[in-house]
N, C-alpha and C positions, 0 to 999 in steps of 0.2 A: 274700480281701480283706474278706468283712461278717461275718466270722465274728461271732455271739454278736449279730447284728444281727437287731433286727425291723423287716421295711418293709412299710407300706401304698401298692400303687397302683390309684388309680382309672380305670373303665374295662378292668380288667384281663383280662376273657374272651377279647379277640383284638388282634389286630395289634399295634402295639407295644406295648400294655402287656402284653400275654402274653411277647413276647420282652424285655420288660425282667422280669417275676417268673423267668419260666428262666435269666436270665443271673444275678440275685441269688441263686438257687438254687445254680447253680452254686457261687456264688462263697461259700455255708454261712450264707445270711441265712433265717431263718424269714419267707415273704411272706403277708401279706393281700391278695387275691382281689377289689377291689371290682366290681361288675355293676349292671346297671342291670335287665336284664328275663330277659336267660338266660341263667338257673341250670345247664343243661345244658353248656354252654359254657365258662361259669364253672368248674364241677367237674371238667371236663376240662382245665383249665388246672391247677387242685391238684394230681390225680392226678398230671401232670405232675412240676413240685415236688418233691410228696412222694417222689419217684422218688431226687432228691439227699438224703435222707435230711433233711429239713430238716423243719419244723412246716408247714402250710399250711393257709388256710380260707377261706371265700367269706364274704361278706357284701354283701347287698341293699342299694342305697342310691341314689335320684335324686338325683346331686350338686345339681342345681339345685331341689332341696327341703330347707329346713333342718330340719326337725323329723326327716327320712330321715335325714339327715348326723348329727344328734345320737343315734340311737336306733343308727346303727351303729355309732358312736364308743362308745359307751357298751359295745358287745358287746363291742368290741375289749377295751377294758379290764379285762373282766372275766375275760377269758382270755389277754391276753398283759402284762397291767396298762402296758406302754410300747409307744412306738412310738419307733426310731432315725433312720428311714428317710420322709419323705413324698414321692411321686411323685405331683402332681397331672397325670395323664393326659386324664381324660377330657373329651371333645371331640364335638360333632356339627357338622355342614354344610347348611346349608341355603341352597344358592344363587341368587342373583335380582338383576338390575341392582336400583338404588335405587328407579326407577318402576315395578318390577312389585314389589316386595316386599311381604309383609302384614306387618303389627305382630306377628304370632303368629309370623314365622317369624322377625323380629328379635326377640322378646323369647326366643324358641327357643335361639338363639346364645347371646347376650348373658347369658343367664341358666346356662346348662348349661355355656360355657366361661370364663366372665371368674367371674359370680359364685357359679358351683361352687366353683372354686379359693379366693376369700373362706371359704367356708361349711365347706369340710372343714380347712381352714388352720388357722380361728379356733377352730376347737371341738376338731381333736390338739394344737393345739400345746402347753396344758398336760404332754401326755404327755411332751412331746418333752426330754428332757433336755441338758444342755449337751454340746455337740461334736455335735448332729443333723445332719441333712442337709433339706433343701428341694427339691427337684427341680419345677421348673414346665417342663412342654412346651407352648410358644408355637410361634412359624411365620415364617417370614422374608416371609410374608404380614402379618404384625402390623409390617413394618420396610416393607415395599416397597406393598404393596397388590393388590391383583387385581382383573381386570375379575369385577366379578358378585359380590363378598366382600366387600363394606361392614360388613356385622354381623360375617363373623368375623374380619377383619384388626380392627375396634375391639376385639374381644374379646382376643386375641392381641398387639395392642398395650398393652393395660389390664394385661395378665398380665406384660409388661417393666415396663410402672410399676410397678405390684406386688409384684414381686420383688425393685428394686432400693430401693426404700420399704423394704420391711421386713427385706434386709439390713443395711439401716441400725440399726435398732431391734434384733436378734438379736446383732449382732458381740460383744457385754458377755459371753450366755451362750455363746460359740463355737459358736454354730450358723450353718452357710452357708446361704446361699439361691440359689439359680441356676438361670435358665433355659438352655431348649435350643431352636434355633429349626430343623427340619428344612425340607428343602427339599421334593421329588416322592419319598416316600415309596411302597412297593409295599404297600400293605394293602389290606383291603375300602373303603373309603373312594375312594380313587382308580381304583380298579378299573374303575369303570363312567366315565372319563372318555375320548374319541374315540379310537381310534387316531393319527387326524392329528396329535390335540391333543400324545396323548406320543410321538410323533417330534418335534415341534418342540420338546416340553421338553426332550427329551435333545441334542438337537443345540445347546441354548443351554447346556446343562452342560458344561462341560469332561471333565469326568469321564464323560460320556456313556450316564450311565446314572442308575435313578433308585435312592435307598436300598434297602437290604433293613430292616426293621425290628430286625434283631438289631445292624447298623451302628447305630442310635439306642441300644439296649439297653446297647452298652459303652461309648461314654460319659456315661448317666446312672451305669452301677456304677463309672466310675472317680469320677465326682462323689460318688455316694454313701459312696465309702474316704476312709480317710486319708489317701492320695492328692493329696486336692484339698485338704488344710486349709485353703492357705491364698488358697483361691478364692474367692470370694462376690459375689455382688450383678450377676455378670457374665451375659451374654449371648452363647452359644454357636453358630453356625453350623453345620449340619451337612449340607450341601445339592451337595456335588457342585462346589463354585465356582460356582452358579446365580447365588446374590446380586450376583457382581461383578463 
């Protein structure tokens, strides 16, 4: 389905963005690799990849550093000169009701998920040629809200404004934009949440169970095909029936 495709996603050493580069792999798309601190991780994710005979490479970058985001985008070009494909992935958690919160651990958020996706957006999207793809992962926490997630349900909510903003502005050059909004996802992130807590998440899922990350993985690569032409600007569920 991405044949002859180059995709960039960030975050990509583990959990879903790992199973979204293996499923673009699959699917004959050369992936970029982005990481934030380990390299080791990272490269075990290429290895991966390059497994389906496709191009693969890492590249260093704190989405929430724009001078990082420029100095990566810049490597990208110089060895794959386009990109087809953007998955803005990457994401951290730092949770606290509003009154125990520090400014450092909302500006933490707010800066790494809402204005990452800004910063790596604004600086490929020259590469990005008509008929691209956009892929923003947001959170039905960005729709609903959560006890103790103030910073990142705005952040998460910024990234639907965001998206549907500037599928506005893209449609002329046929490039979509779409987010995806997952529900109780099984990655490192949620990992260390109570026992208790994911029995009651599952029992409020219909589907009674919570994602596997490669469930996320397919349909970001259906949104990334042609496929989706003629989808854009749209907001995706993908949570079990949790939302409703």
């Amino acid at each position: 389905m991405l044949k002859n495709k180059i995709a960039l996603i960030t975050g990509a050493s583990r959990g879903i963005g790992e199973a979204i580069a293996i499923e673009f792999a699959k699917n004959n798309a050369d992936v970029i690799i982005n990481y934030y601190n380990d390299q080791e991780e990272a490269q075990k994710v290429v290895d991966k990849v390059k497994k389906y005979g496709v191009e693969s490479m890492a590249v260093k970058a704190d989405v929430s550093n724009f001078n990082e985001v420029k100095q990566m985008v810049e490597e990208i070009q110089k060895k794959f000169k386009r990109v087809d494909i953007l998955v803005n992935n990457a994401g951290i958690v730092k949770d606290r009701t509003l009154k125990n919160i520090t400014l450092e651990e909302w500006h933490a958020v707010i800066n790494t998920n809402l204005n990452g996706v800004f910063y790596v957006t604004k600086v490929v999207l020259p590469l990005i040629g008509e008929g691209g793809r956009i892929i923003n992962i947001s959170s039905i926490v960005g729709q609903y809200g959560n006890f103790g997630q103030c910073n990142y349900a705005a952040a998460k909510a910024g990234i639907i404004g965001f998206t549907k903003s500037l599928a506005k502005e893209l449609g002329k050059k046929k490039i979509t934009v779409n987010a995806i909004a997952p529900g109780f996802v099984k990655t490192g992130i949620t990992k260390n949440i109570p026992f208790l807590r994911k029995k009651i998440i599952n029992y409020m899922t219909p589907l009674k169970e919570g994602a596997e990350p490669k469930d996320i993985a397919n349909l970001v690569t259906f949104l990334a095909s042609e496929k989706s032409r003629y989808i854009t600007g749209s907001v995706i569920n993908i949570d079990g029936g949790l939302a409703f």
